[in-house]
C-alpha positions as CSV (number, residue, x, y, z in Angstrom):
1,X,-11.9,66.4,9.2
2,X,-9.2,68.2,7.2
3,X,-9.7,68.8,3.5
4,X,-8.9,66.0,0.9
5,X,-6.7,67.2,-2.0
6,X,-5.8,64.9,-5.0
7,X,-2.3,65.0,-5.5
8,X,-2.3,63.2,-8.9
9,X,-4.7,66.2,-10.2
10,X,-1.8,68.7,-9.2
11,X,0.4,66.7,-10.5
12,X,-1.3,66.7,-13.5
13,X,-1.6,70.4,-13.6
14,X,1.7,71.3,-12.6
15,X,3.5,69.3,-15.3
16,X,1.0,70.9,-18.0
17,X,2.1,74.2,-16.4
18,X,5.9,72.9,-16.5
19,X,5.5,71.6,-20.2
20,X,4.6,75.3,-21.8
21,X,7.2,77.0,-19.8
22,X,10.3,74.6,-20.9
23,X,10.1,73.4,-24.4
24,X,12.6,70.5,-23.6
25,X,10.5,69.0,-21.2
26,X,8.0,65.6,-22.9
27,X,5.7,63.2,-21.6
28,X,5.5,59.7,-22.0
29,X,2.4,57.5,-20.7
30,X,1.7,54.0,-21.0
31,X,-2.3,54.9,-22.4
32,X,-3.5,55.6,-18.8
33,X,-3.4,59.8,-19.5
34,X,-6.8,60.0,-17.5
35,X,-5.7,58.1,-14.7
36,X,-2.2,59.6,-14.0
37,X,-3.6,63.0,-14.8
38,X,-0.9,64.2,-18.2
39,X,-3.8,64.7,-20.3
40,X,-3.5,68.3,-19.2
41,X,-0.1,68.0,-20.6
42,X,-1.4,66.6,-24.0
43,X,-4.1,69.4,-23.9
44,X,-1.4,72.4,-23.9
45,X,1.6,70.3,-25.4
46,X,0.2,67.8,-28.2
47,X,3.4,67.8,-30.0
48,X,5.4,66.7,-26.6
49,X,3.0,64.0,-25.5
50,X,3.5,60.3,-26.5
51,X,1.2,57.8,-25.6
52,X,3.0,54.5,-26.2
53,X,-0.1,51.9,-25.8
54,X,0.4,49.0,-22.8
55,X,4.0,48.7,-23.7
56,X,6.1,50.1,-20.4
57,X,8.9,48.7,-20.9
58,X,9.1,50.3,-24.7
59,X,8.0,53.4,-23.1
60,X,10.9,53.4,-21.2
61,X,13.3,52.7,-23.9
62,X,11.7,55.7,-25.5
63,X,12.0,58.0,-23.1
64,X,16.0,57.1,-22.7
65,X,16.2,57.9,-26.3
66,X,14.9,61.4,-25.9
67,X,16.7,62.3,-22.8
68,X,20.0,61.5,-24.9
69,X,18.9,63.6,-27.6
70,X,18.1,66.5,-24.5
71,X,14.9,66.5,-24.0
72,X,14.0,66.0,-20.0
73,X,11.4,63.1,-20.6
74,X,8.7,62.0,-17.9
75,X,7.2,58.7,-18.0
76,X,4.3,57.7,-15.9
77,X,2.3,54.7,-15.5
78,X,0.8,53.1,-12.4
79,X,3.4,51.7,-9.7
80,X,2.9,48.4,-9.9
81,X,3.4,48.2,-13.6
82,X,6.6,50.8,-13.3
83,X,8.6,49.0,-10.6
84,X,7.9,45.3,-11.6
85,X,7.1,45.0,-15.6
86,X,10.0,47.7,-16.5
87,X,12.3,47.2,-14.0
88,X,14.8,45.9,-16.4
89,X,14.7,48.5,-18.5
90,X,14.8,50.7,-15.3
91,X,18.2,49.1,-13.5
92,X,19.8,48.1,-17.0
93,X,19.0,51.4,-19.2
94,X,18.2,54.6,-16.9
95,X,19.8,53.8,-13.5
96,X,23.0,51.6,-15.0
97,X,24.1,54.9,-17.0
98,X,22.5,57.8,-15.4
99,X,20.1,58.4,-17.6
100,X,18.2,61.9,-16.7
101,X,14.4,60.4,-17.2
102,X,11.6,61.0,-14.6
103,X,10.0,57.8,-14.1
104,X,6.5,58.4,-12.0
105,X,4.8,55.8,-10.7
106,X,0.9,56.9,-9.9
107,X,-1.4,55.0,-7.5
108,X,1.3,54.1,-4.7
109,X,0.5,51.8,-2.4
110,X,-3.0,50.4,-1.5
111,X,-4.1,53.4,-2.9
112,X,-5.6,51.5,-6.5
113,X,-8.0,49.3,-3.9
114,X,-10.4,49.2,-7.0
115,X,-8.5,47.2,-9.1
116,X,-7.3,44.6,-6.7
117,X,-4.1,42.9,-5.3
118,X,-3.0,42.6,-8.8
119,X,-2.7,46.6,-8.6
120,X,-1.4,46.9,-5.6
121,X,2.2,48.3,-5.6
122,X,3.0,47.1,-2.0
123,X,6.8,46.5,-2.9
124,X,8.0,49.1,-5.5
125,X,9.6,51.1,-3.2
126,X,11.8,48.4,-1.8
127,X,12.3,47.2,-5.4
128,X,13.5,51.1,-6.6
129,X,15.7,51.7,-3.5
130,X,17.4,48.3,-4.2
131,X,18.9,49.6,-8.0
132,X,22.5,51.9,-7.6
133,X,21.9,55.2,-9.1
134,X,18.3,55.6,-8.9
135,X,16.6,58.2,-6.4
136,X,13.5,57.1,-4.7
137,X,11.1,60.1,-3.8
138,X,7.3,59.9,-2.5
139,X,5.0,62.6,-2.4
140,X,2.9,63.4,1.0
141,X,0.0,65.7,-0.3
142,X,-0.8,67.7,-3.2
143,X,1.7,70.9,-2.6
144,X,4.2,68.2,-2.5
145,X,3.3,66.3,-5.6
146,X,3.3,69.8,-7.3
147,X,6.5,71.1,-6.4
148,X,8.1,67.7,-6.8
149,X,7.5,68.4,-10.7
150,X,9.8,71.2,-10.7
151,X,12.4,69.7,-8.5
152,X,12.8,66.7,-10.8
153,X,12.9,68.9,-14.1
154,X,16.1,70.6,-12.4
155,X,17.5,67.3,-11.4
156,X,20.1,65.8,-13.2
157,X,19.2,62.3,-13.4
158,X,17.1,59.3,-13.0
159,X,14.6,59.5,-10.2
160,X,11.2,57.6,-8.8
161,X,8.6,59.4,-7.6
162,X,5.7,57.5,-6.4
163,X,1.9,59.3,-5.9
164,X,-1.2,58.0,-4.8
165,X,-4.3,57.9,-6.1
166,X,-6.0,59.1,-2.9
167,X,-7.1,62.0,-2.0
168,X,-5.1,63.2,1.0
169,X,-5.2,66.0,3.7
170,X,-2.7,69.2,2.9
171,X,0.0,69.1,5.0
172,X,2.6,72.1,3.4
173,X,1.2,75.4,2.5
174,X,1.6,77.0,-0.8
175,X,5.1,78.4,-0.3
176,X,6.5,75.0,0.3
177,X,9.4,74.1,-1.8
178,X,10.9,70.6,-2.9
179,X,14.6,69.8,-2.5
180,X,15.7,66.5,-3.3
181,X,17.2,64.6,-0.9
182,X,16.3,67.2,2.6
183,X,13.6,66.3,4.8
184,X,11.6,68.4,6.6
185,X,11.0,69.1,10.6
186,X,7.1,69.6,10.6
187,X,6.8,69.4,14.7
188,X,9.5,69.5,17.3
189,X,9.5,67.4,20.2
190,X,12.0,65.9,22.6
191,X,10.8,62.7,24.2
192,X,10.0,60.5,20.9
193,X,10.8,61.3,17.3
194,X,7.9,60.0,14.3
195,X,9.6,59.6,10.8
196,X,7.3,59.6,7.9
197,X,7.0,59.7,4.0
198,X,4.0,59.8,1.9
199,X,0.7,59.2,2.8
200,X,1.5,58.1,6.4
201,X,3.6,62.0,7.3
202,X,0.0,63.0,7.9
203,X,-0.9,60.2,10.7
204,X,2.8,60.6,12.3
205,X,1.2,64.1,12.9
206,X,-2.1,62.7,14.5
207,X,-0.3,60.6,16.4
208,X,1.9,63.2,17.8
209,X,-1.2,65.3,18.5
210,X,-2.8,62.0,20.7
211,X,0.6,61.8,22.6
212,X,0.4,65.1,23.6
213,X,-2.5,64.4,25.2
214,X,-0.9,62.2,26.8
215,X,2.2,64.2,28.3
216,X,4.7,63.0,25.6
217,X,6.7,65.5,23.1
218,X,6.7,63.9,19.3
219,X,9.2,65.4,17.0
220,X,7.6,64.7,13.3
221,X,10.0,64.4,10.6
222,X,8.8,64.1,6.8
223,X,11.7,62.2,4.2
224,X,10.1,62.6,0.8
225,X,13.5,61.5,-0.7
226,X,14.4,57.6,0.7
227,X,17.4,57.7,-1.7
228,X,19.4,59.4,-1.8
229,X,18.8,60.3,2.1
């Protein structure tokens, strides 16, 4: 079995590690710092850390006031809440105008199965890939979810990145770097080509390992950007 890695922890670490070397970079949350992992922001950038209570729609009205005032804000909440209760504030005041705030969405997916269909986010992608100006990126493992930090501080404007909550085999090594919008050839192969993005790049590599076996050449691509592809 191949090692488990939480990507929300690296997350979590790398935007702490982010925070203390830019001093225009802030985080938002919508009071779940524990479960999305920015409490190790708050820990090395009190002054920079806003916890805005179960409000995610005002914490996204906050965050577009202090990315007009130049700070580069990330806001994080779980998906379901980010994609569905804000996703006015989303389309009408970050996307509409371009806005340059970081909206991440943690516990993608099925990944929340503790909580129950209610926190399920089985339809935030389609809803963020549906709103002009918006880019849509998931994280596949932990090296991702890290370097995705730094790609969206150097990205100039309003993207989704969605992470999951469970732990999930390393796919890049450490050298591995995120650009926006280029996928990534993790396997050539000329008989049948497997196209994954977040969680499921990891079984589009096990599957191509099983048709091996069975005389059949999988190429694996891995799109951590859906928009803009």
């Amino acid at each position: 079995m191949p090692e488990l890695v939480s990507m929300r922890r690296a997350y979590g670490r790398a935007l702490a590690e982010l925070g203390q070397a830019d001093p225009q970079v802030v985080v938002l949350d919508a009071d779940v710092s524990a479960s999305t992992q920015t409490y190790m922001f708050r820990e090395v950038c009190p002054e920079r850390f806003f916890n805005i209570g179960v409000a995610e729609a005002t914490m996204l009205n906050v965050a577009v006031g202090l990315a007009l005032g130049g700070k580069i804000p990330f806001a994080n909440t779980f998906a379901f809440l980010m994609s569905l209760r804000a996703a006015e504030q989303i389309r009408t005041c970050i996307a509409y105008p371009k806005v340059n705030v970081k909206l991440i969405a943690s516990y993608g997916g099925l990944s929340d199965s503790f909580d129950g269909p209610t926190h399920h986010a089985i339809c935030d992608l389609a809803v963020m890939r549906s709103i002009p100006g918006l880019a849509v990126m998931v994280a596949a493992d932990a090296v991702e979810a890290r370097g995705a930090v730094r790609a969206l501080a150097e990205y100039e404007g309003p993207v989704y990145l969605r992470l999951s909550r469970a732990e999930v085999p390393v796919i890049y090594g450490e050298d591995y770097e995120v650009t926006i919008g280029k996928g990534n050839l993790l396997r050539e192969g000329g008989n049948i080509t497997l196209v994954g993005t977040g969680i499921m790049v990891h079984p589009c590599l096990q599957a191509a390992e099983e048709l091996t076996r069975q005389g059949i050449e999988a190429r694996v691509l891995a799109l951590h950007t859906l928009k803009p592809m």
